[in-house]
Each structure stands twice: as structure tokens, then as C-alpha cells.
PLY file of the C-alpha trace (Angstrom):
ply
format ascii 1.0
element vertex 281
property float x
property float y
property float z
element edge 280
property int vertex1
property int vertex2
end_header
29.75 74.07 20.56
33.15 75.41 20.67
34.93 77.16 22.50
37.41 79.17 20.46
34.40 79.76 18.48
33.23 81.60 21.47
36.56 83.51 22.02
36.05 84.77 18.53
32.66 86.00 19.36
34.01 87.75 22.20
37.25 88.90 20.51
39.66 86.99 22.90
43.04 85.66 21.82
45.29 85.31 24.88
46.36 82.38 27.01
43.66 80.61 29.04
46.36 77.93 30.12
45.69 78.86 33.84
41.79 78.85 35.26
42.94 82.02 37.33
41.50 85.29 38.46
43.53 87.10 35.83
42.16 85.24 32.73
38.43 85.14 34.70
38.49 89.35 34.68
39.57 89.13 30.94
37.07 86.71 29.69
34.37 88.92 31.88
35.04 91.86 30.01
35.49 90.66 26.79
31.79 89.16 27.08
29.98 91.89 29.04
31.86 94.55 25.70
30.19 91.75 22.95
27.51 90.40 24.26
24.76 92.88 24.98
22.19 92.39 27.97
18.82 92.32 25.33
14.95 91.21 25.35
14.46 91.75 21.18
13.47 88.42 20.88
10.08 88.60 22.77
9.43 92.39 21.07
10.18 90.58 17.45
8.19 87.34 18.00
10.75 84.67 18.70
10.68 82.16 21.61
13.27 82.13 23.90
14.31 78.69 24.61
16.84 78.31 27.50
19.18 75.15 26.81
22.52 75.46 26.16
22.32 74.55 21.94
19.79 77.30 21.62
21.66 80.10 23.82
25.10 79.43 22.09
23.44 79.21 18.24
21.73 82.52 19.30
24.46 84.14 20.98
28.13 82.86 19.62
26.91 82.11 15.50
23.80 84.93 15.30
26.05 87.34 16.99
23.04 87.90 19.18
22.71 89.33 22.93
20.35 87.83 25.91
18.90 88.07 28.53
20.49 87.01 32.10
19.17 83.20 31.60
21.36 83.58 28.84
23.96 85.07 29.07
25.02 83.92 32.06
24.38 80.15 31.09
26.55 80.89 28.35
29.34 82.21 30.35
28.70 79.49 32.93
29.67 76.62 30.18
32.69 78.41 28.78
34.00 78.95 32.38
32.89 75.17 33.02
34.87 74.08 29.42
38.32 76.34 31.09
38.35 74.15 33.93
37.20 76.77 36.58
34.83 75.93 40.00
31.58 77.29 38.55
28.13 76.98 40.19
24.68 78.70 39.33
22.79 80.73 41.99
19.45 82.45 41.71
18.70 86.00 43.28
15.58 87.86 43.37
16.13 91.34 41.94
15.22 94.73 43.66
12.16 96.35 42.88
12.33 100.31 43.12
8.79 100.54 42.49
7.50 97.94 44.75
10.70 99.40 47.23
11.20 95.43 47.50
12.46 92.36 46.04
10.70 89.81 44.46
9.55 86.86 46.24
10.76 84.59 43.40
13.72 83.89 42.22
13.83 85.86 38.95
17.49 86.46 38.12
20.78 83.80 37.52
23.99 84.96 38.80
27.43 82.52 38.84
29.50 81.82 41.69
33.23 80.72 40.90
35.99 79.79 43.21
39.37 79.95 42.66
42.50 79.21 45.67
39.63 78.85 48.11
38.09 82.59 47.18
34.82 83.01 46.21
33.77 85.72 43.46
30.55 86.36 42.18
30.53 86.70 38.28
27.73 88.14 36.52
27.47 89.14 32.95
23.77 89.65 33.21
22.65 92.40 34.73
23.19 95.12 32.02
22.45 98.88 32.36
24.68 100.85 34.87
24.37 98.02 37.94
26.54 95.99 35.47
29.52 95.21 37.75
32.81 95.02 35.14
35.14 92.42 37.37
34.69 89.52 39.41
33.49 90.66 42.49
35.27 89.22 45.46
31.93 87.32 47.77
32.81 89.26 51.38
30.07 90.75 53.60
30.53 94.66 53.96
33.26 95.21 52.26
33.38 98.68 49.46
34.89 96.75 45.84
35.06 99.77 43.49
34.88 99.17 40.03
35.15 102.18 37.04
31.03 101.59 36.96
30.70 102.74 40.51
31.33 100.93 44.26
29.62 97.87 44.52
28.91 95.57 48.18
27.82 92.62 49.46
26.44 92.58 53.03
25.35 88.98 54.21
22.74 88.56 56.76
21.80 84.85 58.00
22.60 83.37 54.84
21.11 85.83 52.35
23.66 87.99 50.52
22.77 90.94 49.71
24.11 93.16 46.35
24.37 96.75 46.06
25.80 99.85 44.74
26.59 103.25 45.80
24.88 106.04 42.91
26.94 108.24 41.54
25.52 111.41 39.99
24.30 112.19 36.79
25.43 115.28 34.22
22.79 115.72 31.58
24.01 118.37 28.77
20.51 119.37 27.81
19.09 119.61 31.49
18.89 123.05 33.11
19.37 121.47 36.01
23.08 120.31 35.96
23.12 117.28 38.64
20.13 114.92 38.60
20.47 111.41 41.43
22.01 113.57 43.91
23.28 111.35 46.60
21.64 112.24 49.49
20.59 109.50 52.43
19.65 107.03 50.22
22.67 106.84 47.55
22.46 103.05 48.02
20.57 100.99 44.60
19.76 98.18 46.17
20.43 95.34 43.34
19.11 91.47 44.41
19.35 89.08 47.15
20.84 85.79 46.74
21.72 82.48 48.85
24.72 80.25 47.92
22.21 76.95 47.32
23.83 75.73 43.84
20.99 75.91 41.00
20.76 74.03 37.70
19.67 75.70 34.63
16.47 73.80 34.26
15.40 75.31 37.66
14.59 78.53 35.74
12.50 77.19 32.85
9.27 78.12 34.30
10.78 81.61 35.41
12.03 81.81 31.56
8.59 81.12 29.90
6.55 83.31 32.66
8.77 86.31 31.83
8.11 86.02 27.96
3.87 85.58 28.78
3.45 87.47 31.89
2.04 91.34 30.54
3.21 93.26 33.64
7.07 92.51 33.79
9.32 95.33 32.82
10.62 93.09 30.02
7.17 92.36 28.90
6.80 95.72 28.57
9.60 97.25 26.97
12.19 96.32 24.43
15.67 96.66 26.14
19.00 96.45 24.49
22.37 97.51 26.63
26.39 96.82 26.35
28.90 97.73 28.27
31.99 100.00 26.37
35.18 100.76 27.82
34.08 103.90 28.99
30.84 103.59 30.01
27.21 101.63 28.11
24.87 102.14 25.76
21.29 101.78 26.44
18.25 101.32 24.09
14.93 101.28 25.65
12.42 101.61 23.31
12.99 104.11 20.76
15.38 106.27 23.44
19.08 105.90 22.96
21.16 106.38 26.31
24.94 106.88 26.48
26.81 106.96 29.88
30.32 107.57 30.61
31.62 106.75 33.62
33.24 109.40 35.73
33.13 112.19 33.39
33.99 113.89 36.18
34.79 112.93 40.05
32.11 111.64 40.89
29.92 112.27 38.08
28.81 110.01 35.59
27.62 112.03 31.79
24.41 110.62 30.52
23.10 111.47 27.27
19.27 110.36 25.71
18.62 110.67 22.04
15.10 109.91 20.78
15.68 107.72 17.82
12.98 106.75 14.44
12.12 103.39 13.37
14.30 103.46 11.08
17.26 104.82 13.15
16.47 101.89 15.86
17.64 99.20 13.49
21.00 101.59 11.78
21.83 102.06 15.90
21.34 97.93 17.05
24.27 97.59 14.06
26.11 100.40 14.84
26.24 100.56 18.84
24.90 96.89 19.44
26.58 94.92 16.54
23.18 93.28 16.09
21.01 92.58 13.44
17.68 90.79 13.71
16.32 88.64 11.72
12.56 89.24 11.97
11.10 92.94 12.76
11.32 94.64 16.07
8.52 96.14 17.27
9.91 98.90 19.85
0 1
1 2
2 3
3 4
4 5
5 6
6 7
7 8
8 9
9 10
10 11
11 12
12 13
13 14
14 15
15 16
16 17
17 18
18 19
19 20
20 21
21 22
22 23
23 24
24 25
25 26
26 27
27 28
28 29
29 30
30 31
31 32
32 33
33 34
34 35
35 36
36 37
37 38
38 39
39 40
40 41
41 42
42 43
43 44
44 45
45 46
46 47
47 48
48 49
49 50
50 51
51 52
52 53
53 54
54 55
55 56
56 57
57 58
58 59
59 60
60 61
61 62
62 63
63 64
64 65
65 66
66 67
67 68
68 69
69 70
70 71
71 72
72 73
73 74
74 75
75 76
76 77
77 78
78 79
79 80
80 81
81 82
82 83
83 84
84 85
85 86
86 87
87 88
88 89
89 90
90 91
91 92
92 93
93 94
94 95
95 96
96 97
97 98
98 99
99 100
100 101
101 102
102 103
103 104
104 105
105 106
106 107
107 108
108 109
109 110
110 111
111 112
112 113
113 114
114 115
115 116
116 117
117 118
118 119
119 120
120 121
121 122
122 123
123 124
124 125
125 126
126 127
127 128
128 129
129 130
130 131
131 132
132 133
133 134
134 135
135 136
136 137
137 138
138 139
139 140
140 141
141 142
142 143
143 144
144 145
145 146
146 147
147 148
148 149
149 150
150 151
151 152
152 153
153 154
154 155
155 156
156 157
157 158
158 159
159 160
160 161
161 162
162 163
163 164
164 165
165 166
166 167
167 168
168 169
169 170
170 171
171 172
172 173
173 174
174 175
175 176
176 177
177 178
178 179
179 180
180 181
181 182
182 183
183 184
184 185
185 186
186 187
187 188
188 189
189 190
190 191
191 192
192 193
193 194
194 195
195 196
196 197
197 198
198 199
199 200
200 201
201 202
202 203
203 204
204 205
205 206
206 207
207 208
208 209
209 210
210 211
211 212
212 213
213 214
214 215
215 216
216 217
217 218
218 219
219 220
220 221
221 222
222 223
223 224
224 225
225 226
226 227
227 228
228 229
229 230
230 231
231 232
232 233
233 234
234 235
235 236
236 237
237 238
238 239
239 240
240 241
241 242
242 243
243 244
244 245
245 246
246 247
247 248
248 249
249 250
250 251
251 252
252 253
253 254
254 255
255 256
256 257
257 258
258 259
259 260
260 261
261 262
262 263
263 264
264 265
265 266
266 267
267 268
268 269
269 270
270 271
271 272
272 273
273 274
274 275
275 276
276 277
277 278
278 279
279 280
């Protein structure tokens, strides 16, 4: 494993001489615009294995994307081989649905310190609750991004993550504005505590999401990267794109129903990915 080999999987060629906050936002963004949050493994019949060798074949030589095991366990030994204070932390993600959070631990986040600060660094989240910077780890404080304005609020040890919705323009809608803020324009994200976590402590978590028939990644094939504007999103056979801030305040999303065929054409085209065995959407 390598770690310009990484950099040119990424497409990053500047200095990395200092293990600063500078470089850290850079090397962020590079990965969360090349390495797309993705589940086609389990919808194409491959095993996900989660150690390092695997991840980094997958990710850095098949020009692959994963899923939050992964991708963040890649981006935790790059950040590890650049000489920055790295540690893994596990959060349990927000269920609209269930209007809870789970009551495992069911997501891997990566907590880095540099001068004494603390930022939370998390390249696996995908979809619009995909933070684009380091966010800085302080309880109540509003840390706007171009995605949208993202907090932390801490209570007794558990952190909590969260963003404020922005709304939506849809072209094709009648109705122009759908996701109106109203009371509750807060997505809750995932909890998290600051106990430090090894990868292997999410190997069980890793094969029950691939077996388990009622997760949400179980049940559908998901496939999203971040662009300099906005994301793309593949769910399924539907095509999203989102670009932030279209106008104040208001993010433009557009959903295209795709074919077979046009599924694999768009995972090159939008996703730089191709698979090697057949998806089954």
C-alpha cells in the first residue's frame, strides 16, 4: 500500500510536508470528489471484507467506492501514514423512520487533532448529510459548510451531529418548494462518544449489514459522490442531482429514472466506476 498511489486515486499533487488543518481540508475533499459513498458490492454478489489490504485493493487500484467501514478506514490509514493524531469512533446513525437512533453502533466516523483542536472527519456519510470540511468538535456551535449548516451539541458525553435542511427546487414539480423548513428543519444525523475504536470492533457490524434483509443497504443499491457543486445520487435505477444553493437558501434537485442499461453508462460517467461482475439494481 502506498500512499502516493492513493494521492493519484484521489487526484492530489500538492505538499503534505505539514500534518495541518490546511492539507487535512484538501485531502478531505479530494477523497469525498473520488471516492463515492457505494453498497454495489452486496447488490453484485461480492463480499465485503473490512481489513485494510482488501479496502485499499478495492478502493485505490479498482477505482472502486465503499461504504463508511471503508472509506473511512481508508482515509484513517492515509491520515495515520501523514503523521496526523487520528482515532476511530463509532456513532449510531439517526433513524427517520424509527424517529430514533440505533441502539448499536452502526456507523465509523474519525476524530483527528491537530494544535490541541479536535475535528471530526468523515468521508462516509454520502448523500446530502455529507459534511465537505473538517468539522471543528464544539458543542452548539452553527459550522456552515456550501452543503448546508452542520452542529454538534454534546450532552453528558454523547455528541450529537446534525444539520439544518435547506429547501428543495424540483423543475418538474408543480409544487415549487418541497422540505420547507418549518419547526423541525433540524436532520438529526448520529450520536457518537469519543471512546477510541479499532477497526476490528466493526467486523460483526460489517457482516450483519451484508446478511441482515431489513437494512436500508440490504435493500437498495446506493451509489453517491460529492461534486464541487453539489452530489450525485443513484438509488436504484433513479438518478439524483443536487446543487447546492441554487438559490439562497435553496438547494435544485433533479431525479431521472434511468434503464439497465443506462445504470452501468451513468456508474462510468457520473461515478467513474465500473464493476466487475453484474449489478442487480
Amino acid at each position: 500500500m502506498n500512499i502516493q498511489e492513493y494521492f493519484a486515486r484521489i487526484s492530489y499533487n500538492e505538499s503534505h510536508q505539514d500534518a495541518d488543518l490546511q492539507t487535512l481540508t484538501v485531502i478531505f475533499q479530494r477523497h469525498i470528489r473520488a471516492i463515492p459513498f457505494e453498497n454495489l458490492s452486496m447488490h453484485c454478489g461480492e463480499t465485503i471484507e473490512l481489513d485494510l489490504q482488501s479496502t485499499y485493493n478495492k478502493i485505490v487500484r479498482k477505482k472502486r467506492g465503499g461504504w463508511c467501514l471503508e472509506s473511512n478506514h481508508l482515509l484513517f490509514w492515509a491520515l495515520q501514514e501523514l503523521g496526523y493524531d487520528v482515532c476511530i469512533l463509532g456513532g449510531n446513525s439517526y433513524e427517520p423512520a424509527e424517529k430514533a437512533y440505533t441502539a448499536e453502533i452502526n456507523h465509523i466516523l474519525l476524530k483527528v487533532v491537530i494544535k490541541g483542536n479536535s475535528y471530526i472527519v468523515d468521508a462516509g456519510f454520502g448523500g446530502a448529510y455529507q459534511a465537505w470540511q473538517p468539522l471543528m468538535l464544539i458543542s452548539g456551535k452553527d459550522q456552515p459548510q456550501v452543503p448546508g449548516i452542520f452542529r454538534f451539541m454534546e450532552d453528558n458525553g454523547t455528541w450529537y451531529f446534525e444539520k439544518v435542511k435547506r429547501k428543495h427546487y424540483i423543475p418538474e414539480e408543480s409544487v415549487p418548494f418541497t422540505d420547507t423548513p418549518e419547526m423541525g428543519n433540524i436532520r438529526k444525523i448520529y450520536t457518537f462518544t469519543l471512546e477510541p475504536r479499532h477497526i476490528n470492533d466493526f467486523q460483526e457490524l460489517n457482516t450483519y449489514l451484508q446478511v441482515s434483509p431489513d437494512n436500508i443497504l440490504r435493500k437498495k443499491s446506493i451509489c453517491t459522490l460529492q461534486t464541487t457543486e453539489g452530489l450525485y445520487g443513484l438509488v436504484g435505477w433513479t438518478l439524483t442531482e443536487m446543487k447546492y444553493n441554487y438559490m439562497e437558501d435553496v438547494d435544485l434537485v433533479q431525479f431521472t429514472t434511468l434503464t439497465d442499461e443506462e445504470v452501468e453508462k451513468t456508474l462510468k460517467d457520473k461515478f467513474n466506476i465500473v464493476l466487475e461482475n453484474k449489478l442487480v439494481p
